[in-house]
Biopython code that builds the backbone (N, CA, C, O; Angstrom):
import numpy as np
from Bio.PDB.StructureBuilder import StructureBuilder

atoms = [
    (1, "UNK", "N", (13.274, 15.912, -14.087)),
    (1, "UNK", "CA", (13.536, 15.194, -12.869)),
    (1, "UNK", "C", (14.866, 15.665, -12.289)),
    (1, "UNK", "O", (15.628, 16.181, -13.107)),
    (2, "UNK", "N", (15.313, 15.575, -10.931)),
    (2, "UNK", "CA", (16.096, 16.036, -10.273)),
    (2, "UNK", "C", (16.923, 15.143, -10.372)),
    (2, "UNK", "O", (16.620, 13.974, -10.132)),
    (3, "UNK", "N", (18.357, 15.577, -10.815)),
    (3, "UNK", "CA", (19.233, 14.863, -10.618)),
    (3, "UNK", "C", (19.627, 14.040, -9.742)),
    (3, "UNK", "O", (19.593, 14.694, -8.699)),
    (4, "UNK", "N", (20.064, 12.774, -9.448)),
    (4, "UNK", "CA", (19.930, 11.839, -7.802)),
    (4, "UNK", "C", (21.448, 11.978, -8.105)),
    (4, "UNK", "O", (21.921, 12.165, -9.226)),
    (5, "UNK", "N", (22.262, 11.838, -6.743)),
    (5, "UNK", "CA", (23.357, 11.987, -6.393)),
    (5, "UNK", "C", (23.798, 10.432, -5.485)),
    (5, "UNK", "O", (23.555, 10.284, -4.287)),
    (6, "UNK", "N", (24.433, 9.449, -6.305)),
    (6, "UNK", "CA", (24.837, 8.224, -5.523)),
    (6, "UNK", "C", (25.384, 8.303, -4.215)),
    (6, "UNK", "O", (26.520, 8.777, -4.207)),
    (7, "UNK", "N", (24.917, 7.980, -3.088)),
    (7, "UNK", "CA", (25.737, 7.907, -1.652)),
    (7, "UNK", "C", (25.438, 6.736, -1.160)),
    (7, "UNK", "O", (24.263, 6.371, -1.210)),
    (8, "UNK", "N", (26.423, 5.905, -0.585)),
    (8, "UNK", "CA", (26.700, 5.186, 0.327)),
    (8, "UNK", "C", (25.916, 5.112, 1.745)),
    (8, "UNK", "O", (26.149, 5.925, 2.639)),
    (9, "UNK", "N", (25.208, 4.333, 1.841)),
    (9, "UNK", "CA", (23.943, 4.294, 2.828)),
    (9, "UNK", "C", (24.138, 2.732, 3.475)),
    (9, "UNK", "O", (23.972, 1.724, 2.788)),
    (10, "UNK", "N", (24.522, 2.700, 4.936)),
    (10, "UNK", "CA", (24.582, 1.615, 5.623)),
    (10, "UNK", "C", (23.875, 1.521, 6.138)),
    (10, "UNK", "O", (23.771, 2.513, 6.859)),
    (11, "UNK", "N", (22.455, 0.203, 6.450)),
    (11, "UNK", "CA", (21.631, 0.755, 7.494)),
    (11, "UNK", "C", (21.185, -0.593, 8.399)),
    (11, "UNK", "O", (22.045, -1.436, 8.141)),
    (12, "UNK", "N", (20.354, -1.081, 9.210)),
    (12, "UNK", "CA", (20.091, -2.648, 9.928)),
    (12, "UNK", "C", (19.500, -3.163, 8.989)),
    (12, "UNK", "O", (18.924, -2.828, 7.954)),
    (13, "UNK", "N", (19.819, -4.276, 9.694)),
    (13, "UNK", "CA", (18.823, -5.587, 8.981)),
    (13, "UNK", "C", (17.009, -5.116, 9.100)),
    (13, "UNK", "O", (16.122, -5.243, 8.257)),
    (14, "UNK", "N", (16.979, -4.750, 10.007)),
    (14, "UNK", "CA", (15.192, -4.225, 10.677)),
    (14, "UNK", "C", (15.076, -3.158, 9.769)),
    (14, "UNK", "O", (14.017, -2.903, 9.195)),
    (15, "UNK", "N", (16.029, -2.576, 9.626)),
    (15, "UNK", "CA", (15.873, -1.324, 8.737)),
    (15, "UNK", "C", (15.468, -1.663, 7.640)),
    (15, "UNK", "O", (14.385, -1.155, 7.345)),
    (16, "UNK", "N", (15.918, -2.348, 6.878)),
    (16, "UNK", "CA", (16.194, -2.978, 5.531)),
    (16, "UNK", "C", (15.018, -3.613, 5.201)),
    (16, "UNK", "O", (14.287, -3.333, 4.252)),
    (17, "UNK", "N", (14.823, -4.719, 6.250)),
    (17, "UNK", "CA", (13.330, -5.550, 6.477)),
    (17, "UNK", "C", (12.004, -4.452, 5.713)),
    (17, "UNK", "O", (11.325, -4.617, 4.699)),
    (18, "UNK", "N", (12.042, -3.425, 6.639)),
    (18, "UNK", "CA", (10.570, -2.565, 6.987)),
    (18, "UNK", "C", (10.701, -1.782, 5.605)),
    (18, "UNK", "O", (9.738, -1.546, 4.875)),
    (19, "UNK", "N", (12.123, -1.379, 5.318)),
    (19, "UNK", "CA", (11.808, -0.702, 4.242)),
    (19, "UNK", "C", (11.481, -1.404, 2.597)),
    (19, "UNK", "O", (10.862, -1.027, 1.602)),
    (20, "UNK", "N", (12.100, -2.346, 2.894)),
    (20, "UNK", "CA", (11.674, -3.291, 1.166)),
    (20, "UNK", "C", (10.157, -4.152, 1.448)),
    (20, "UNK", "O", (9.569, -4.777, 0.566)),
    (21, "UNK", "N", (9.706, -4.027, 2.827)),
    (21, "UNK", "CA", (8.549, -4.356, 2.883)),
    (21, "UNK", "C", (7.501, -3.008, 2.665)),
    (21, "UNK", "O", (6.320, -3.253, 2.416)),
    (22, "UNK", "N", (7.854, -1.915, 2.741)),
    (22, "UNK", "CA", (6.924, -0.828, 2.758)),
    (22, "UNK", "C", (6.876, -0.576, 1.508)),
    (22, "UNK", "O", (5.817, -0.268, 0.962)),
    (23, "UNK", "N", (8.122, -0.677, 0.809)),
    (23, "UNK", "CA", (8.361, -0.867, -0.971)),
    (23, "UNK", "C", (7.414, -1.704, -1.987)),
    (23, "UNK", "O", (6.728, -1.388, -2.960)),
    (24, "UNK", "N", (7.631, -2.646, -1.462)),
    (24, "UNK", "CA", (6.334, -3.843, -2.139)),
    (24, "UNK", "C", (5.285, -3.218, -1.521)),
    (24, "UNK", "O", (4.452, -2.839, -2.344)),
    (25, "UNK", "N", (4.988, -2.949, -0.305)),
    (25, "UNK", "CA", (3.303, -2.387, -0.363)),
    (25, "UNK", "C", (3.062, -2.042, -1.158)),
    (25, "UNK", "O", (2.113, -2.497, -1.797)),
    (26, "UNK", "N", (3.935, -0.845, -1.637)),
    (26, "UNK", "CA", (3.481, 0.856, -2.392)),
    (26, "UNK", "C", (3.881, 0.532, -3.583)),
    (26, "UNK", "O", (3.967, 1.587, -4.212)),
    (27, "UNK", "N", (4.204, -0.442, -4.312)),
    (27, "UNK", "CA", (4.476, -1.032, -5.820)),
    (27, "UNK", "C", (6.037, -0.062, -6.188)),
    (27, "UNK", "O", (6.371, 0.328, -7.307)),
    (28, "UNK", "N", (6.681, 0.118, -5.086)),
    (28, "UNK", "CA", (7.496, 1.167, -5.795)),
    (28, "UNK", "C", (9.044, 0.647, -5.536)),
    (28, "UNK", "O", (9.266, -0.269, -4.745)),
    (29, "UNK", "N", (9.996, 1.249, -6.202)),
    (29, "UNK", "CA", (11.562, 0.889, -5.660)),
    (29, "UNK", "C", (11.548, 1.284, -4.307)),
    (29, "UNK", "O", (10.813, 2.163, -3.857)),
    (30, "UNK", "N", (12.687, 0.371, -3.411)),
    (30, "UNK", "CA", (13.121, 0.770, -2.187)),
    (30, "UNK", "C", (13.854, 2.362, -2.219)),
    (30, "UNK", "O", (13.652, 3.060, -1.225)),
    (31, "UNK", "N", (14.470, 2.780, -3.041)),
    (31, "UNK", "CA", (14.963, 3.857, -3.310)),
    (31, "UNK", "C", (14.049, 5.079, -3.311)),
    (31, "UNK", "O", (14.265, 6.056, -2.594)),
    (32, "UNK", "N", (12.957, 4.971, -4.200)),
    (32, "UNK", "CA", (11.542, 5.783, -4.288)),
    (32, "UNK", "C", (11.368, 5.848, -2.812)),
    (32, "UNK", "O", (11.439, 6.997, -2.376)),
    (33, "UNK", "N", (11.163, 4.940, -1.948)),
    (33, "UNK", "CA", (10.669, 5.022, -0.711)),
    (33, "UNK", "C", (11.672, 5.767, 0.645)),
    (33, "UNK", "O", (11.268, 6.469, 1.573)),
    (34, "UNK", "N", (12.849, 5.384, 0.386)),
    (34, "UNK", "CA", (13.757, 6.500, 1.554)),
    (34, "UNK", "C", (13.738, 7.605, 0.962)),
    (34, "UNK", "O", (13.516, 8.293, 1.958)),
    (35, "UNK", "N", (13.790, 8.287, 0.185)),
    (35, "UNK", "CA", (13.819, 9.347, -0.621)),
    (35, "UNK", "C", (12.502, 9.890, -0.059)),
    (35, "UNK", "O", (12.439, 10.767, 0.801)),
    (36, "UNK", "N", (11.499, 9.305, -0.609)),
    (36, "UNK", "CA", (10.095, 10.191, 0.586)),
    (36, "UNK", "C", (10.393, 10.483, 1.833)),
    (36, "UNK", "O", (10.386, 11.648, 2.231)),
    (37, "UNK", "N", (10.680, 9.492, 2.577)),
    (37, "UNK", "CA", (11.001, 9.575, 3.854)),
    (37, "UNK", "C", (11.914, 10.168, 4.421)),
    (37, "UNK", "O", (11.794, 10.581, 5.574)),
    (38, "UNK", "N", (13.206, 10.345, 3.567)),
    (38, "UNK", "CA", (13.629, 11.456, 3.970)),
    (38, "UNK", "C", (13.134, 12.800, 3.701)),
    (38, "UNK", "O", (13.283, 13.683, 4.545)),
    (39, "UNK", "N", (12.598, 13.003, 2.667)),
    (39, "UNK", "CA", (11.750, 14.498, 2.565)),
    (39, "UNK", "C", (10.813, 14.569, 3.394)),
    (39, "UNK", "O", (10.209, 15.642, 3.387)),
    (40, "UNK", "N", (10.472, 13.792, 4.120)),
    (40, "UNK", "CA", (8.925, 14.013, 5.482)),
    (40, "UNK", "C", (10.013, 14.268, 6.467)),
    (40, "UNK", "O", (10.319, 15.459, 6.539)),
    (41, "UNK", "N", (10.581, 13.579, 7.131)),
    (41, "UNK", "CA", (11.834, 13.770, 8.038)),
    (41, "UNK", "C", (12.573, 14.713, 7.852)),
    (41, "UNK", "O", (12.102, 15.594, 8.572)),
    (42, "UNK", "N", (13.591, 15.181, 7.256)),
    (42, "UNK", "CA", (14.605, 15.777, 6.833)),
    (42, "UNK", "C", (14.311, 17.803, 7.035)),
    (42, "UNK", "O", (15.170, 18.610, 7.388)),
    (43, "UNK", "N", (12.729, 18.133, 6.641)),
    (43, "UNK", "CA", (12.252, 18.942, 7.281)),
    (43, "UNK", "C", (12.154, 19.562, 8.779)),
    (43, "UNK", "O", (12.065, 20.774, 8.976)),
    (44, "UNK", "N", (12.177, 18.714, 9.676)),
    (44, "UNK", "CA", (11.408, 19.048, 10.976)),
    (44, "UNK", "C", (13.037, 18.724, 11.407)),
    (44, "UNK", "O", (13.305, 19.323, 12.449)),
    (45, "UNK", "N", (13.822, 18.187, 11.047)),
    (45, "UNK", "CA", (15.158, 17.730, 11.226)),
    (45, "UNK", "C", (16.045, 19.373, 11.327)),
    (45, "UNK", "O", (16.673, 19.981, 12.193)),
    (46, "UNK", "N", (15.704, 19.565, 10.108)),
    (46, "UNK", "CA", (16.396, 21.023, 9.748)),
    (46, "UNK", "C", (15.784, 22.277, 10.840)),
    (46, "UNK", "O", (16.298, 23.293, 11.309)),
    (47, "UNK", "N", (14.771, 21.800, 10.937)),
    (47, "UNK", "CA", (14.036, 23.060, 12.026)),
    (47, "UNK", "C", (14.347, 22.946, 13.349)),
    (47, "UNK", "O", (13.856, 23.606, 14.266)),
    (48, "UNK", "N", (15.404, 21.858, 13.446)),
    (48, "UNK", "CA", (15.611, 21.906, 15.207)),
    (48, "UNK", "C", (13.904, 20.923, 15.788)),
    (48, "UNK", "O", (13.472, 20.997, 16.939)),
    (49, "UNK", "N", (13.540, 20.477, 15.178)),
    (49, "UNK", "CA", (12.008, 19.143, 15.970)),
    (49, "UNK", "C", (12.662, 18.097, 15.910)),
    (49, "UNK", "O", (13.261, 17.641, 14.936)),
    (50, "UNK", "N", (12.557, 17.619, 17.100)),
    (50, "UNK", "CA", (12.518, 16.378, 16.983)),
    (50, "UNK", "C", (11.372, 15.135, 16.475)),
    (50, "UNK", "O", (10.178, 15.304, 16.229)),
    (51, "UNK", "N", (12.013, 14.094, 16.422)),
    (51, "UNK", "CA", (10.622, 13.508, 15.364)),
    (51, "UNK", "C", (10.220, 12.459, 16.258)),
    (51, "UNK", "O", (10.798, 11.475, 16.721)),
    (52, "UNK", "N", (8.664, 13.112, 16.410)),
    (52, "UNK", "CA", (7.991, 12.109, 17.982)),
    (52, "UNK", "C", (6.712, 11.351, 17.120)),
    (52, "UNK", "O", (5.599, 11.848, 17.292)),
    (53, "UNK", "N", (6.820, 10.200, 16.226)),
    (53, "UNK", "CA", (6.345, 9.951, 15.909)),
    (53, "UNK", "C", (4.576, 9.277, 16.049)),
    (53, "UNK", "O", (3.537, 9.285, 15.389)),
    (54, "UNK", "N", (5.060, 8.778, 17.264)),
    (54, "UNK", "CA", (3.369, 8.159, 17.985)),
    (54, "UNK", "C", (3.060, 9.722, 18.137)),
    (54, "UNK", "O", (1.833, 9.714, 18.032)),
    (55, "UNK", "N", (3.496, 11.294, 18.354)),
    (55, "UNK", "CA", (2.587, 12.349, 18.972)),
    (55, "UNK", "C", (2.227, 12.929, 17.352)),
    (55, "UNK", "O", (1.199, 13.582, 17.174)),
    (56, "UNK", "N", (2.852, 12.726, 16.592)),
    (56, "UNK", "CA", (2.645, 13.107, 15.325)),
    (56, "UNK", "C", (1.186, 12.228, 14.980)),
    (56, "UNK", "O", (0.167, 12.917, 14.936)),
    (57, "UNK", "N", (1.045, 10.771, 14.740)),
    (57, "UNK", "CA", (0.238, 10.116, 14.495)),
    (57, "UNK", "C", (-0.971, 10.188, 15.265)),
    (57, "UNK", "O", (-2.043, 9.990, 14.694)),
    (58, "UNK", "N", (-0.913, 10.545, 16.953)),
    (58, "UNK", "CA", (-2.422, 10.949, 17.620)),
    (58, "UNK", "C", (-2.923, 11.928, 17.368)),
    (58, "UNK", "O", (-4.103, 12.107, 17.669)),
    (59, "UNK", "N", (-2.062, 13.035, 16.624)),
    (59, "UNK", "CA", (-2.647, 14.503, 16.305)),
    (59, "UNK", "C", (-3.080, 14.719, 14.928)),
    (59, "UNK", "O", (-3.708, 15.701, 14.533)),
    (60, "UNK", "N", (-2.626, 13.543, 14.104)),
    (60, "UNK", "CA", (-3.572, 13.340, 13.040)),
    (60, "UNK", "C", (-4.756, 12.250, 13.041)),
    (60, "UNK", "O", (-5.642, 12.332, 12.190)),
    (61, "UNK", "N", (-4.759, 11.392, 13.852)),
    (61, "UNK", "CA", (-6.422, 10.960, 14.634)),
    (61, "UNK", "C", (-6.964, 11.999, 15.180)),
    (61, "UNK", "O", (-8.089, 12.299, 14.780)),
    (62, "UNK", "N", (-6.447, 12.678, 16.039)),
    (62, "UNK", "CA", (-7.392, 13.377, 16.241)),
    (62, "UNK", "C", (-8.063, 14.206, 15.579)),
    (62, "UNK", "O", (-9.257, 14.443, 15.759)),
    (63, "UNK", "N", (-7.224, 14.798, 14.619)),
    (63, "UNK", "CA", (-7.829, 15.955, 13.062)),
    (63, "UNK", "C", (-8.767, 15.043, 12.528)),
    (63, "UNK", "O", (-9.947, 15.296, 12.771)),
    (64, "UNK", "N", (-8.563, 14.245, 11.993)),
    (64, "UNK", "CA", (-9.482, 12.930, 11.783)),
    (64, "UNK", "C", (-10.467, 13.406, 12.482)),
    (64, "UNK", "O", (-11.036, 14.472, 12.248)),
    (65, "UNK", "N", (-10.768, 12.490, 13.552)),
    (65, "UNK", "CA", (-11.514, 12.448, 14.032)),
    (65, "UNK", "C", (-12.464, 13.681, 14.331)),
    (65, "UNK", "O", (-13.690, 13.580, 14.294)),
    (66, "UNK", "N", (-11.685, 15.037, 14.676)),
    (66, "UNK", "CA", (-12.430, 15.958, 14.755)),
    (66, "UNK", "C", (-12.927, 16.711, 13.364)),
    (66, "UNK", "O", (-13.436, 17.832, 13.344)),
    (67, "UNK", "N", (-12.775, 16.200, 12.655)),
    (67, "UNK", "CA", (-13.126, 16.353, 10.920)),
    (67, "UNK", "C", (-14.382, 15.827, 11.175)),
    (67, "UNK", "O", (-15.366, 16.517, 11.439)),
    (68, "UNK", "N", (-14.364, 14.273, 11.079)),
    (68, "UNK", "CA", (-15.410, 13.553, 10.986)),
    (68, "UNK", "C", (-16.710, 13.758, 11.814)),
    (68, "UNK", "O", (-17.799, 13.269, 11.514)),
    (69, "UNK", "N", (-16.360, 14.846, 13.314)),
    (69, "UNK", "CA", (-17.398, 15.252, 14.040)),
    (69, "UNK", "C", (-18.444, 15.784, 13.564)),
    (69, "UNK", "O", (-19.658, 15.602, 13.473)),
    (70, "UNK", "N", (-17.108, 16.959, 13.103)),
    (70, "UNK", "CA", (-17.785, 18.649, 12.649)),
    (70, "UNK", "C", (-18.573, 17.662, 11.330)),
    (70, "UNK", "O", (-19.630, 18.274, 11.483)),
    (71, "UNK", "N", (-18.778, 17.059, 10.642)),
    (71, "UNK", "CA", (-19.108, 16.817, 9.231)),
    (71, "UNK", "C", (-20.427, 15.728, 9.400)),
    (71, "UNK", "O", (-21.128, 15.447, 8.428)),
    (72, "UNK", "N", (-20.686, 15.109, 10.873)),
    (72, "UNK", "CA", (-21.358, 14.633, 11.174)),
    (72, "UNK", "C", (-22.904, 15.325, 11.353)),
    (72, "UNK", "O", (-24.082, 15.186, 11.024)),
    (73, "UNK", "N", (-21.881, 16.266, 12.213)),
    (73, "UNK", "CA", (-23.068, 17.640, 12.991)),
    (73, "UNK", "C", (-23.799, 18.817, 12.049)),
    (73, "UNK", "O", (-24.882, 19.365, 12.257)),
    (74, "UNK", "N", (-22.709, 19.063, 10.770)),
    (74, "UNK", "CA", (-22.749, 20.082, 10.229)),
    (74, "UNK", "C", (-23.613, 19.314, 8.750)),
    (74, "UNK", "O", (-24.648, 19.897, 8.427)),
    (75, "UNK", "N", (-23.358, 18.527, 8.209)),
    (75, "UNK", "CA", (-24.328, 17.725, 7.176)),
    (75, "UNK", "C", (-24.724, 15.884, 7.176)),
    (75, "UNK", "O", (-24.500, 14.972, 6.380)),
    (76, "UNK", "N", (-25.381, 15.977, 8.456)),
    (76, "UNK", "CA", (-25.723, 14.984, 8.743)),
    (76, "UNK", "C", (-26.201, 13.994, 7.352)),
    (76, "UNK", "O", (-25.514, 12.980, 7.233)),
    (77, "UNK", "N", (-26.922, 14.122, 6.661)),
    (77, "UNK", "CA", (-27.518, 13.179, 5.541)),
    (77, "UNK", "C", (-26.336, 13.417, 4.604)),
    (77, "UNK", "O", (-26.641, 12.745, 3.619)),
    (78, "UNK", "N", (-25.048, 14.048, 4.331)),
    (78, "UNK", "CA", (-24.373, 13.723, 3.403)),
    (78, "UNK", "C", (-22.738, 13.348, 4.169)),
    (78, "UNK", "O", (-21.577, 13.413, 3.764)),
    (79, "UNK", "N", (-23.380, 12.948, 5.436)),
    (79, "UNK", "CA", (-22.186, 12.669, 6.338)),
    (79, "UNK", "C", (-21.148, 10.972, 6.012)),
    (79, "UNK", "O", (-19.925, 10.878, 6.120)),
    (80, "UNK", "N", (-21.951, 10.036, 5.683)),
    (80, "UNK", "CA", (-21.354, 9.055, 5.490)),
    (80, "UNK", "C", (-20.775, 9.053, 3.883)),
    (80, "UNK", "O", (-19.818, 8.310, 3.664)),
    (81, "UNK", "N", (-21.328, 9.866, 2.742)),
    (81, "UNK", "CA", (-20.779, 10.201, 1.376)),
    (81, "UNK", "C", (-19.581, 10.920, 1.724)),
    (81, "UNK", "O", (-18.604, 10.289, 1.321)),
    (82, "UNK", "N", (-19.289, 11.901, 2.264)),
    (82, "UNK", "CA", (-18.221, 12.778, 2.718)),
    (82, "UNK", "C", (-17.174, 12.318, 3.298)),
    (82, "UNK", "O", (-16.036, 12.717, 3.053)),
    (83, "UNK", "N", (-17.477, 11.404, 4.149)),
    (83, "UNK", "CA", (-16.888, 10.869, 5.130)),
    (83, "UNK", "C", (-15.678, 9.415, 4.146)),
    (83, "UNK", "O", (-14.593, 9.243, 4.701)),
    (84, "UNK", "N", (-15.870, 8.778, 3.200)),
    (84, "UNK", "CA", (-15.770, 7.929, 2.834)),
    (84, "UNK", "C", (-14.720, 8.855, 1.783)),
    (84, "UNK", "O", (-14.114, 8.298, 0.868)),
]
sb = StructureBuilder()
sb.init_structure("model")
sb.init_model(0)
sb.init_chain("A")
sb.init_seg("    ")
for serial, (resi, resn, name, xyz) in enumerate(atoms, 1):
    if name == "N":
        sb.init_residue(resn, " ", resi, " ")
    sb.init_atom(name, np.array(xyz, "f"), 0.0, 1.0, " ", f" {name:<3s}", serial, name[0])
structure = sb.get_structure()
């Protein structure tokens, strides 16, 4: 395991809220959980992107969705097994 390095992290109340609530979702420490999130973030950060989150989330509905087309069209009788 990678060594963790203690830092000093100030953040909102809303902040705080969403994240010890996303924590209990996922059965995991609040710590476990910024730590992901900064590795999803912290990427596109470094590359000069900005992080447009609702355009991020319609372009994976739409992969979705255009998954679920092609898989409709392409094996219809094993479309709802696949699909699931």
């Amino acid at each position: 395991m990678a060594r963790l390095v203690q830092c000093g992290l100030s953040i909102s109340q809303s902040q705080y809220q969403r994240i010890k609530a996303l924590a209990q979702q996922q059965s995991k420490p609040q710590a476990y959980v910024v730590r992901g999130l900064i590795d999803i973030a912290l990427p596109f950060a470094e590359n000069g992107h900005r992080l447009n989150f609702a355009r991020l989330l319609t372009i994976l509905e739409f992969s979705s969705l255009a998954l679920d087309t092609l898989i409709a069209k392409l094996a219809p009788e094993d479309s709802d097994r696949l699909l699931d």
